[in-house]
C-alpha positions as CSV (number, residue, x, y, z in Angstrom):
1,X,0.0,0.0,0.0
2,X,1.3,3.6,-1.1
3,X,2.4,6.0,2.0
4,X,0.1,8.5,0.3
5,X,-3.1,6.4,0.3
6,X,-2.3,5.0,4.2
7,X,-1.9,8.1,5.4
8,X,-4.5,9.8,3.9
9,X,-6.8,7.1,4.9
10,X,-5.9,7.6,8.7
11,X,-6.4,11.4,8.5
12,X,-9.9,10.7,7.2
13,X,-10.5,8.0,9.7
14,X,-8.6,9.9,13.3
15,X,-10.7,13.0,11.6
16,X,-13.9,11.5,11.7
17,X,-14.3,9.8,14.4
18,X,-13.2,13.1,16.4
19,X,-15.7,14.9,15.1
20,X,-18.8,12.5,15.4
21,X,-18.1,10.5,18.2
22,X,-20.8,12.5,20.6
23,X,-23.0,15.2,19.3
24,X,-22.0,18.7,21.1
25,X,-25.0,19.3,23.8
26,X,-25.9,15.9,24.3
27,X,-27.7,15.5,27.2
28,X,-27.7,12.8,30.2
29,X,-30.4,10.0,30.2
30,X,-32.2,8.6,32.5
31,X,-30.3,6.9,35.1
32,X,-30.4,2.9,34.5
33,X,-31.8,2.1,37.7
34,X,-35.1,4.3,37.9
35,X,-37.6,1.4,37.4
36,X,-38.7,0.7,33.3
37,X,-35.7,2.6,31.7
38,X,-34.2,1.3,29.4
39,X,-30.5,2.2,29.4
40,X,-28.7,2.7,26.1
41,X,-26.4,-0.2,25.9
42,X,-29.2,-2.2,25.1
43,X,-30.2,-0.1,22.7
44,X,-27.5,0.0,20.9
45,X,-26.5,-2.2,17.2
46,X,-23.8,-4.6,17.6
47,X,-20.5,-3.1,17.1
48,X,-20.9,0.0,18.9
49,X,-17.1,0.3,20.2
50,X,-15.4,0.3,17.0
51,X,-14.1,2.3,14.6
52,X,-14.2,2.7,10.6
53,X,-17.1,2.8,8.2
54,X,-18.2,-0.9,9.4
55,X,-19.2,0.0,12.9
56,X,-22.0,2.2,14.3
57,X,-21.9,5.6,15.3
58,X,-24.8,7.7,17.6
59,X,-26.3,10.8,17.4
60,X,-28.3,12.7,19.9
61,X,-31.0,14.9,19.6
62,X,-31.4,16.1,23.4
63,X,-34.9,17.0,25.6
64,X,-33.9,20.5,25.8
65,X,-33.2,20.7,22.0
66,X,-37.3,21.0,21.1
67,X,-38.6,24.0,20.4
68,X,-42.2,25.0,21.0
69,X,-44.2,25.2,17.3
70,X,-45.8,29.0,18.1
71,X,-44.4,31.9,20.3
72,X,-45.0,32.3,24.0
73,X,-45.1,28.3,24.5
74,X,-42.6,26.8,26.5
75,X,-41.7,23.8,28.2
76,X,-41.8,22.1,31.8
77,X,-38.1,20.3,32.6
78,X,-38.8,17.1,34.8
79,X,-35.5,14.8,36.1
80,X,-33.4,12.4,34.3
81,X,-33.5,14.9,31.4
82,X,-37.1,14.7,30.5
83,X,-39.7,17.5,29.2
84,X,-42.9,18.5,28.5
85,X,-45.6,20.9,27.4
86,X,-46.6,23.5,30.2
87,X,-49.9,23.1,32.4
88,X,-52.3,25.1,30.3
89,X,-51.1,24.9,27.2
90,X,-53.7,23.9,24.4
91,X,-51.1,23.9,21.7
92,X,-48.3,21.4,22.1
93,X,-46.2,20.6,19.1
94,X,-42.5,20.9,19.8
95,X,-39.8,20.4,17.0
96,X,-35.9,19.8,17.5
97,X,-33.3,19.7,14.2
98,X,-31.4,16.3,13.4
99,X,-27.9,16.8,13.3
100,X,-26.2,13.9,10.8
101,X,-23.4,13.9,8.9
102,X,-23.4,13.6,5.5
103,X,-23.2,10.5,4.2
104,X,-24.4,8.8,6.9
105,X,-26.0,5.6,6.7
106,X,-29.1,5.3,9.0
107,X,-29.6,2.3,10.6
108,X,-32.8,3.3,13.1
109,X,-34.3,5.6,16.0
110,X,-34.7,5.0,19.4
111,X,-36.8,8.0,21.4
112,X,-37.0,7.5,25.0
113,X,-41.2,8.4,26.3
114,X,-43.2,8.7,29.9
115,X,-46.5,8.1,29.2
116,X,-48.5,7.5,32.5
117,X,-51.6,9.0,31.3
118,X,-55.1,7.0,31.0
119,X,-56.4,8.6,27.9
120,X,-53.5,10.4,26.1
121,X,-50.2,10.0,24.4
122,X,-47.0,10.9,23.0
123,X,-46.9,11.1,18.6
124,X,-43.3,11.5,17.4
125,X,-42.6,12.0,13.9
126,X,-39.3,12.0,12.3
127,X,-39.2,13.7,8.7
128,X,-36.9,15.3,6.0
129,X,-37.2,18.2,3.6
130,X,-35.3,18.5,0.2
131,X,-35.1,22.4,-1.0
132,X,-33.9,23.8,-4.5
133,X,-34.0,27.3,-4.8
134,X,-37.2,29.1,-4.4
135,X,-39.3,25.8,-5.3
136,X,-41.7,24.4,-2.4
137,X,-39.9,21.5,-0.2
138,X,-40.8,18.2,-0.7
139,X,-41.0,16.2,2.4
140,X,-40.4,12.4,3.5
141,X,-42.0,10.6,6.1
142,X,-38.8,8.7,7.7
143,X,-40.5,7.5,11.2
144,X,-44.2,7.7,12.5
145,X,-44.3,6.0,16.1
146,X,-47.0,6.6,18.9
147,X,-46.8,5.5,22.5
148,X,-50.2,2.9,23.4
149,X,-51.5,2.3,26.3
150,X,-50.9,2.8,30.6
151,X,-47.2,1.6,30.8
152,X,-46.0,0.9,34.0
153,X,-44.7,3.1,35.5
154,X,-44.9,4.8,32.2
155,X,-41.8,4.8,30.7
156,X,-41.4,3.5,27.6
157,X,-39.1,3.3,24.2
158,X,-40.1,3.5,20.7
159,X,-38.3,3.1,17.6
160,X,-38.1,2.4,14.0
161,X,-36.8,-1.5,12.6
162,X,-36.0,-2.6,9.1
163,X,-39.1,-2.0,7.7
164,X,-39.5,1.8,8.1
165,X,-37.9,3.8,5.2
166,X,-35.2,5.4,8.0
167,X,-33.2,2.3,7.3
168,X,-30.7,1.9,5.1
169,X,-31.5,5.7,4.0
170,X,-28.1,8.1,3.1
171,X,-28.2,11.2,4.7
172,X,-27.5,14.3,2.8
173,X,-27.4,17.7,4.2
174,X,-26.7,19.0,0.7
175,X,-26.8,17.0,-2.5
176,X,-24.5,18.4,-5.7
177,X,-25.9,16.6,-8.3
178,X,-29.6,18.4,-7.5
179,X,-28.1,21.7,-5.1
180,X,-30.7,20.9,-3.1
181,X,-30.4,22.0,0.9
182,X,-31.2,19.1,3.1
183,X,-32.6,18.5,6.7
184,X,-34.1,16.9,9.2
185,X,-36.6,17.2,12.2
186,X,-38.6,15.6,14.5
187,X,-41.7,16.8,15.8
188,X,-43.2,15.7,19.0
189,X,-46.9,16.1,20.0
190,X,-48.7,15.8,23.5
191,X,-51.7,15.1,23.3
192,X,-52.6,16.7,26.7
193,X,-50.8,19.4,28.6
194,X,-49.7,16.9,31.7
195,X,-46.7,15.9,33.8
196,X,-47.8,12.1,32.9
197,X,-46.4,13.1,29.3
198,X,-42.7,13.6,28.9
199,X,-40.2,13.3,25.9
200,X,-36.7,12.1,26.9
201,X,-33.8,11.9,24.1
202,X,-33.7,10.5,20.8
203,X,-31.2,8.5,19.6
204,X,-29.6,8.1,15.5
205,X,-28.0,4.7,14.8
206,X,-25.8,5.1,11.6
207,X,-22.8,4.1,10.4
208,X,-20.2,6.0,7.8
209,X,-19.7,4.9,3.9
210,X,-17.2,5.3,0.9
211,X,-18.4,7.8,-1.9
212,X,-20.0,6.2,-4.9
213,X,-17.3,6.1,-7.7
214,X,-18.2,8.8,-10.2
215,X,-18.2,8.1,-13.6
216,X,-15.3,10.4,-14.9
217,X,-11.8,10.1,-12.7
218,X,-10.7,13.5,-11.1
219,X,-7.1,12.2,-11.3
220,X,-5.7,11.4,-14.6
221,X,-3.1,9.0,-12.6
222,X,-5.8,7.0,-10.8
223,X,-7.6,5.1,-13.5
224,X,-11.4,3.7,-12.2
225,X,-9.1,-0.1,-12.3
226,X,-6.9,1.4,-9.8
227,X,-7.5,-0.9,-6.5
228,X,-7.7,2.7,-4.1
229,X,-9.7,4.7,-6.4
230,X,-13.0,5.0,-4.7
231,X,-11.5,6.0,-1.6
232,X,-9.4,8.3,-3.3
233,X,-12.2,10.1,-5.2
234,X,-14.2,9.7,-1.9
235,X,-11.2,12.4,-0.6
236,X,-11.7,14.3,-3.5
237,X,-15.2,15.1,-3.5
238,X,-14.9,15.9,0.3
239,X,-12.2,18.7,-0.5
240,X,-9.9,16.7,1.9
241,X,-7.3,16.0,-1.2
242,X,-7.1,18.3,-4.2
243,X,-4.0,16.8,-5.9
244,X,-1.0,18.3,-7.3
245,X,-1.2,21.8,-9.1
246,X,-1.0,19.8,-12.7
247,X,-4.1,18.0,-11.9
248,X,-2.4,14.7,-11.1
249,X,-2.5,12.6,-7.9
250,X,0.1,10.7,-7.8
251,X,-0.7,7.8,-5.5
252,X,2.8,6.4,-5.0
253,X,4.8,9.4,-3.9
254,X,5.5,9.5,-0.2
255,X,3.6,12.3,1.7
256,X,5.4,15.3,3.4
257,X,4.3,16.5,6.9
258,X,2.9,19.7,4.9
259,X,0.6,18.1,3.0
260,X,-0.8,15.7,5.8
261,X,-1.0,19.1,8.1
262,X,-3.1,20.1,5.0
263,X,-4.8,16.8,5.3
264,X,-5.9,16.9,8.3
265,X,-6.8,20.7,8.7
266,X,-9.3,19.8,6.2
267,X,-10.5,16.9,7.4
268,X,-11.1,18.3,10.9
269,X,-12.7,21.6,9.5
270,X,-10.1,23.7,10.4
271,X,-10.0,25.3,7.2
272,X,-12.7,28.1,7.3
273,X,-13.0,31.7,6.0
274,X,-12.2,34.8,8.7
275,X,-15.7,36.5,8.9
276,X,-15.6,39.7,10.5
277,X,-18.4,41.2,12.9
């Protein structure tokens, strides 16, 4: 194996995992040994230690993270990390972003519930919206789950399986071959305004994946036969790698500690414009 390809490999690799390991602003859950919580190692896909493209990676979208759907709503903050709507309120939608990278290959959703109410529930919905330009946002259904009955003592874990269309679905903040602007949310509705209702967090199972070869080679020097081209062009298209000022690659020269600081700068996202304020 070529210095340049190893090397450039492990940048991408030490990069990534730095970056996605924990979502910033994650919160806490519940503690395991509050009676019907399900802690989330057994949650979790097989293969959750690991690292590379092979093993899974989580995501959080925390309590505190929903929002209130109209102005002057808020929310009530109960322990273990819980929340939900304030006594009173009649209108109680609440919607939080989903932060995944892209690329990202979704595996499922696990969203942690309190519902110790007689009559009413919990609705969660998980969906994504594709925008280009001015033109109206179309927008998937990914995950559609609803908490049933009395639980004892109420709490209670839903989640999508291999069935739903979250699974197995690439994540793409923003797509080049359409420019359209991707995202994600979930939306959470109570269907009463009580303390017997709570959202906890919500977990993202996915897992990172090579770039689809493109058709055309960036690289004169690294033919589609060539045994590290995907990877290569993976690089490429991330803006991690941009070749030599002649347009070549050349896979089998050694790399110098400049470029790998370039590597790696990129990879990281240290390389950003100086906005001023």
């Amino acid at each position: 194996m070529s210095k340049r390809v190893v090397l450039v490999l492990v940048a991408l690799l030490t990069a990534t995992g730095a970056a996605w390991a924990q979502v910033p602003g994650s919160t806490v859950p519940p503690e395991p040994d509050k009676p019907g919580i399900v802690p989330p190692a057994a949650m979790a896909p097989s293969g959750m230690n690991g690292y590379g493209i092979q093993n899974y990676s989580a995501a959080v979208t925390p309590p505190h993270a929903f929002q209130p759907y109209e102005d002057g709503l808020g929310w009530m903050h109960w322990s273990g990390g819980y929340i939900g709507p304030m006594s009173g309120d009649t209108h109680t939608y609440f919607i939080a972003p989903v932060d995944l990278p892209t690329g990202a290959l979704i595996d499922s959703v696990r969203v942690l519930v309190y519902d110790n109410h007689a009559a009413a529930y919990v609705h969660i919905l998980l969906y994504y919206e594709q925008c280009v330009g001015g033109a109206a946002c179309t927008t998937t259904e990914l995950y559609n789950g609803v908490t049933g009955g009395v639980e004892t003592p109420g709490y209670d874990l839903l989640g999508s399986d291999e069935f739903d269309p979250l699974h197995g679905m690439t994540w793409r903040n923003f797509d080049s071959s359409t420019g359209s602007v991707n995202y994600g949310r979930v939306r959470v509705w109570f269907s009463a305004a009580s303390s017997n209702l709570r959202i906890g967090p919500v977990w993202f199972w996915y897992r990172r994946q090579i770039s689809p070869e493109p058709a055309v080679a960036t690289f004169p020097d690294v033919a589609p036969g060539f045994w590290a081209f995907q990877k290569i062009e993976a690089l490429a298209s991330s803006g991690i790698t941009t070749g030599f000022p002649d347009g070549t690659f050349r896979p089998l020269e050694p790399v110098t500690r400049a470029q790998m600081a370039t590597f790696l700068a990129r990879a990281l996202g240290l390389d950003y414009p100086d906005f001023g304020f």
